[in-house]
Rosetta silent file (secondary structure, phi, psi, omega in degrees, C-alpha in Angstrom):
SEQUENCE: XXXXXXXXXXXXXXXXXXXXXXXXXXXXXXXXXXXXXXXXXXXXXXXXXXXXXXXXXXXXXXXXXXXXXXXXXXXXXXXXXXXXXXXXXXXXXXXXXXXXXXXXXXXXXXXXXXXXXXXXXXXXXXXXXXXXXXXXXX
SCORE:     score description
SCORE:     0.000 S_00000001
   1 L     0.000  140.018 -159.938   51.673  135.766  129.858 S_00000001
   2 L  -121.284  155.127  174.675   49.221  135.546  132.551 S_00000001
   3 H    -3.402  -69.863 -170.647   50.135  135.308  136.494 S_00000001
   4 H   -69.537  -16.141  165.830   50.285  131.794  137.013 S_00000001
   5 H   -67.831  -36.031 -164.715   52.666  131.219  134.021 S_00000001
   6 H   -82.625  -55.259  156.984   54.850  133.957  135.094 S_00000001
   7 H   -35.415  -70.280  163.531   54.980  132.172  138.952 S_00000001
   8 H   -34.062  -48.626  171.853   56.106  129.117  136.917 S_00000001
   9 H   -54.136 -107.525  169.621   58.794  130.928  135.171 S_00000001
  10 H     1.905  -68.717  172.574   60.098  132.298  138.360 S_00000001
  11 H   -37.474  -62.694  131.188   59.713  129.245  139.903 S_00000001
  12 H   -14.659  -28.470 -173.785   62.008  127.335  137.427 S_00000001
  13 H   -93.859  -33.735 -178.516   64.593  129.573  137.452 S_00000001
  14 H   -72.393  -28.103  159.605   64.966  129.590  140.899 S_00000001
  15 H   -65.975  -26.569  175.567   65.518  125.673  140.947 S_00000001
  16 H   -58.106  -38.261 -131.895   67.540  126.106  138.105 S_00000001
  17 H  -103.906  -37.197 -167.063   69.436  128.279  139.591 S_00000001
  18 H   -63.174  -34.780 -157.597   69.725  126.536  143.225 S_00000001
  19 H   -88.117  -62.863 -177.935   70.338  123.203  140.946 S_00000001
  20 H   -37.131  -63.557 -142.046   73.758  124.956  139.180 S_00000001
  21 L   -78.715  -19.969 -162.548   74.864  125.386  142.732 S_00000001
  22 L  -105.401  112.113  175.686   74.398  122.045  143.950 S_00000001
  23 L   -83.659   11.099  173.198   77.260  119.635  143.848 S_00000001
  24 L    74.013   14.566 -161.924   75.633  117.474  146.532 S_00000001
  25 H   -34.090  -44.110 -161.940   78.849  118.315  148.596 S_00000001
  26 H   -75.016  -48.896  178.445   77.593  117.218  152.238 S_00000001
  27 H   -80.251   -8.723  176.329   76.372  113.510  150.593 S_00000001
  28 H   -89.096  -58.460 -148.410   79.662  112.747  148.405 S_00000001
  29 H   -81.822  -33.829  158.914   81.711  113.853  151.331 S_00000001
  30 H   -44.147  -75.736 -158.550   79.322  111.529  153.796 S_00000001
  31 H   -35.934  -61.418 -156.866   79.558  108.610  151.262 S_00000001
  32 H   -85.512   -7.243  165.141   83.316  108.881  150.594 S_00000001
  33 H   -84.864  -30.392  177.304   84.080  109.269  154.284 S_00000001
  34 H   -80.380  -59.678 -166.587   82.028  105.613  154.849 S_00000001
  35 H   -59.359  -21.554 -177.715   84.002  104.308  151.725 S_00000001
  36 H   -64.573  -75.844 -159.641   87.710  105.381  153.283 S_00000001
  37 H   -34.018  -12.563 -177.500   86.503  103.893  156.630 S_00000001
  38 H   -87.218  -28.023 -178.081   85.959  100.657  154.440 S_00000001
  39 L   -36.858  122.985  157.974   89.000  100.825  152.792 S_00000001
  40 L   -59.011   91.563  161.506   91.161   98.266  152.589 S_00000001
  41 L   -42.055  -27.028  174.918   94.758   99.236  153.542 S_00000001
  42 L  -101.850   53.320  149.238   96.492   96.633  151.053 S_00000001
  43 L   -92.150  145.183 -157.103   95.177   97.757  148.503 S_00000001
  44 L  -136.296  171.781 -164.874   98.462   99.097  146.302 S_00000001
  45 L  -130.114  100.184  142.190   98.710  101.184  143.141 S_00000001
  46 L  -171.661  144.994 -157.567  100.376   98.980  140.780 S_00000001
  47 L   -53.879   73.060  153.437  100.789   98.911  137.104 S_00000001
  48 L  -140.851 -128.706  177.578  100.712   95.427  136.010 S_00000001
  49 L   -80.971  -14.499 -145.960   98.899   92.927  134.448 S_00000001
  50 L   -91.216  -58.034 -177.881   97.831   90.951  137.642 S_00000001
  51 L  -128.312   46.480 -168.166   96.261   94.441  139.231 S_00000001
  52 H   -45.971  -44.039 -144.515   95.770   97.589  137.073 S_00000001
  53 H   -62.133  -22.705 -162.109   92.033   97.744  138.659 S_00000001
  54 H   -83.561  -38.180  152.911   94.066   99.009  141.865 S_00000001
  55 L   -18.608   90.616 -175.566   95.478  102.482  140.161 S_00000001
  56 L  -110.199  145.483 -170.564   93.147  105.257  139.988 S_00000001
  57 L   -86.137  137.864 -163.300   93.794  108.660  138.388 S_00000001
  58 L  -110.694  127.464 -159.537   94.627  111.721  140.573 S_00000001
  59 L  -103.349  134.429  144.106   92.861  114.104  138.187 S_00000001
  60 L   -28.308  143.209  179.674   94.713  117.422  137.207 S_00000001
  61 L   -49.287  113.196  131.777   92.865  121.321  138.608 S_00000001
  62 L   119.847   -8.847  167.860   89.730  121.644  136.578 S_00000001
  63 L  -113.134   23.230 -161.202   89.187  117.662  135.561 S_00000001
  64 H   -66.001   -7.196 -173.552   88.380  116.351  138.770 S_00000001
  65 H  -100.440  -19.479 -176.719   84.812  115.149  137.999 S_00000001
  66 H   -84.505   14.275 -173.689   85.536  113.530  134.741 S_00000001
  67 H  -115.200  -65.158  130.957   88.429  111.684  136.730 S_00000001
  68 H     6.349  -84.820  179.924   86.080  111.230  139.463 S_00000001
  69 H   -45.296  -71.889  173.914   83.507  109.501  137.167 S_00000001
  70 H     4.763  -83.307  166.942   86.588  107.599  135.946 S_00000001
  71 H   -59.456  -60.814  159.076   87.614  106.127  138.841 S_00000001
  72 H   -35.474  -59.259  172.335   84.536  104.906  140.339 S_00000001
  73 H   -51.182  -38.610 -164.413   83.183  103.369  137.514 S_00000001
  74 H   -66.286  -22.669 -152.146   87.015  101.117  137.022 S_00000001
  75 H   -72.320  -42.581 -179.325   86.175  100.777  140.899 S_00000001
  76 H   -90.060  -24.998  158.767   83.206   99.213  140.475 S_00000001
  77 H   -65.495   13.469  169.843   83.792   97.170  137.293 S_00000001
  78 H  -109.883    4.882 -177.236   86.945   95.684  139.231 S_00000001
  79 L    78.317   11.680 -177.118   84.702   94.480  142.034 S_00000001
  80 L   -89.892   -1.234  148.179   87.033   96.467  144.520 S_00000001
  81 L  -162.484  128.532 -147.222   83.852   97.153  146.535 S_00000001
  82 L  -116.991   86.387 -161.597   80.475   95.988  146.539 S_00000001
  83 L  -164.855  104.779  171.652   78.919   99.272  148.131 S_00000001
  84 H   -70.592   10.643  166.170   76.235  101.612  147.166 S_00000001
  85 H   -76.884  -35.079 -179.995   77.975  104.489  148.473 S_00000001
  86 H   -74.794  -30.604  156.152   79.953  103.989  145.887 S_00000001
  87 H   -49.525  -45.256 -160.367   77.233  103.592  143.230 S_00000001
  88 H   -81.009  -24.538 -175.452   75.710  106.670  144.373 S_00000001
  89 H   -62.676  -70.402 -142.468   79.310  108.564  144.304 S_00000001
  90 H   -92.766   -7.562   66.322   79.895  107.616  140.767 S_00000001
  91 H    58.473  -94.967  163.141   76.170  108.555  140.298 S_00000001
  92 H   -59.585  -44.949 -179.142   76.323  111.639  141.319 S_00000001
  93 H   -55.746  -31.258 -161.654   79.856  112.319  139.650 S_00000001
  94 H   -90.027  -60.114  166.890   78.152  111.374  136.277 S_00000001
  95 H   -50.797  -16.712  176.556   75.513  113.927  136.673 S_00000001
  96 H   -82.939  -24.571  162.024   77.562  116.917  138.091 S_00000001
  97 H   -57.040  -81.549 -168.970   79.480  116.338  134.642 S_00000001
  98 H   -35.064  -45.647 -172.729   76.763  115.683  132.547 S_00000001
  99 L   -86.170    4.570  179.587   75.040  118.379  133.865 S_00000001
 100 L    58.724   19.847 -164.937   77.515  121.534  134.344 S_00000001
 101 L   -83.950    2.472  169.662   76.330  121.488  138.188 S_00000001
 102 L  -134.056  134.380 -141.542   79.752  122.214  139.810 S_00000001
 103 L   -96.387  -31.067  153.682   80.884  124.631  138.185 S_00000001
 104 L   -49.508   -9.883 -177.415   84.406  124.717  139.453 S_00000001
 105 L  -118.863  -12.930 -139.942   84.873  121.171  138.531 S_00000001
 106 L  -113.365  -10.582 -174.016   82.926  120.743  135.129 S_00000001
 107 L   -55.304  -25.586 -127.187   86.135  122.820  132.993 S_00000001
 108 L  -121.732  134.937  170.564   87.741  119.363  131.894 S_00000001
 109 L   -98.750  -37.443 -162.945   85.080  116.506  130.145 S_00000001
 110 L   -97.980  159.827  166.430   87.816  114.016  129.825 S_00000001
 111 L   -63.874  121.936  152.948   90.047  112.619  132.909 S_00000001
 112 L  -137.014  155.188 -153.533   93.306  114.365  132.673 S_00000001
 113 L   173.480  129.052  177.184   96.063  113.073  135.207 S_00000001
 114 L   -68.496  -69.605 -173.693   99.724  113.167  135.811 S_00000001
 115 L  -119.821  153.395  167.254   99.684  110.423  138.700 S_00000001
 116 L   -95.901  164.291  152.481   97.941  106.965  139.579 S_00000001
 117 L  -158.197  166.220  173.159   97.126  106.053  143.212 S_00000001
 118 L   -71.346  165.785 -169.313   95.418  103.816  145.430 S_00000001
 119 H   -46.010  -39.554  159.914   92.016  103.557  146.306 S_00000001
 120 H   -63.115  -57.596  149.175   92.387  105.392  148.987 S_00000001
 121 H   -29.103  -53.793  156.688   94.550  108.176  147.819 S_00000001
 122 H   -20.833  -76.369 -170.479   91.445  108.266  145.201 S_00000001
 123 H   -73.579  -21.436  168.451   88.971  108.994  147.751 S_00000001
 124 H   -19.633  -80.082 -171.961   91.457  111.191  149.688 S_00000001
 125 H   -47.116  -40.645  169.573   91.392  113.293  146.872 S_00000001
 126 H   -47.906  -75.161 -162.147   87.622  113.022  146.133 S_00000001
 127 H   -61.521  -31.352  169.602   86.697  114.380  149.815 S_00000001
 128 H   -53.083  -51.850 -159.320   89.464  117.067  149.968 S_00000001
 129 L   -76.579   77.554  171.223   88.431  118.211  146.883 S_00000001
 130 L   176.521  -50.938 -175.833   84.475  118.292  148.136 S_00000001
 131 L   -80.382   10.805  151.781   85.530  119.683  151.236 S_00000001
 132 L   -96.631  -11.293  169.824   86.761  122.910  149.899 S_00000001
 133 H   -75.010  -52.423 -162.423   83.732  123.684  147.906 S_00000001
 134 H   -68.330  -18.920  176.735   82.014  123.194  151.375 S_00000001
 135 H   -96.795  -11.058  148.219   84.356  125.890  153.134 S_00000001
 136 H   -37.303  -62.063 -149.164   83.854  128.122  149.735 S_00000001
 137 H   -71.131  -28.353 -160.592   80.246  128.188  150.671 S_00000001
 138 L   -98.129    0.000    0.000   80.366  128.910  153.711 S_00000001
């Protein structure tokens, strides 16, 4: 293996390894801090036929990004906001899954959840949860 391959290795690994680490924490908690401020107080969490779309799953320790994913996506196939922070959210959510990149969040593939809530409650949950990886790191 000659030098410049071996720089390349090295190189790779270290993005690799910088890439595991990064759950994008500081833009999902910007994003999801713009979507509460957008938030619609009436929106309500309840089961029936008229408004399922408003009920989002409060994901269980260890499924929050497949719940995460979850949620966003029913958010945006109900039309409950027409916002690319929210694209970019659910985005992001799908790749930190797909991808094993938070590593603390990634045990669970499928949404598991106990309780529904409203959109807000949702995102509550989103940025608390985001904001404790950022005081982990720090």
């Amino acid at each position: 293996m000659n030098a410049s391959m071996l720089s390349y290795v090295l190189l790779s690994c270290v993005l690799l390894s910088v890439q595991a680490h990064n759950c994008q924490v500081s833009e999902i908690i910007r994003n999801t801090r713009n979507l509460l401020n957008k938030t619609q107080e009436s929106w309500s969490c309840r089961e029936t036929a008229a408004t399922p779309c408003s009920c989002l799953p409060i994901p269980e320790p260890g499924h929050e990004l497949a719940c995460f994913v979850e949620g966003t996506k029913h958010m945006m196939e109900h039309n409950m906001t027409s916002n690319k922070k929210l694209f970019l959210l659910n985005q992001s959510f799908q790749i930190q899954l797909d991808r094993n990149l938070c590593e603390s969040l990634t045990s669970g593939k499928k949404c598991k959840y106990k309780t529904k809530g409203t959109v807000r409650t949702f995102l509550e949950k989103i940025l608390k949860t985001y904001q404790e990886i950022h005081k982990s790191r720090v």
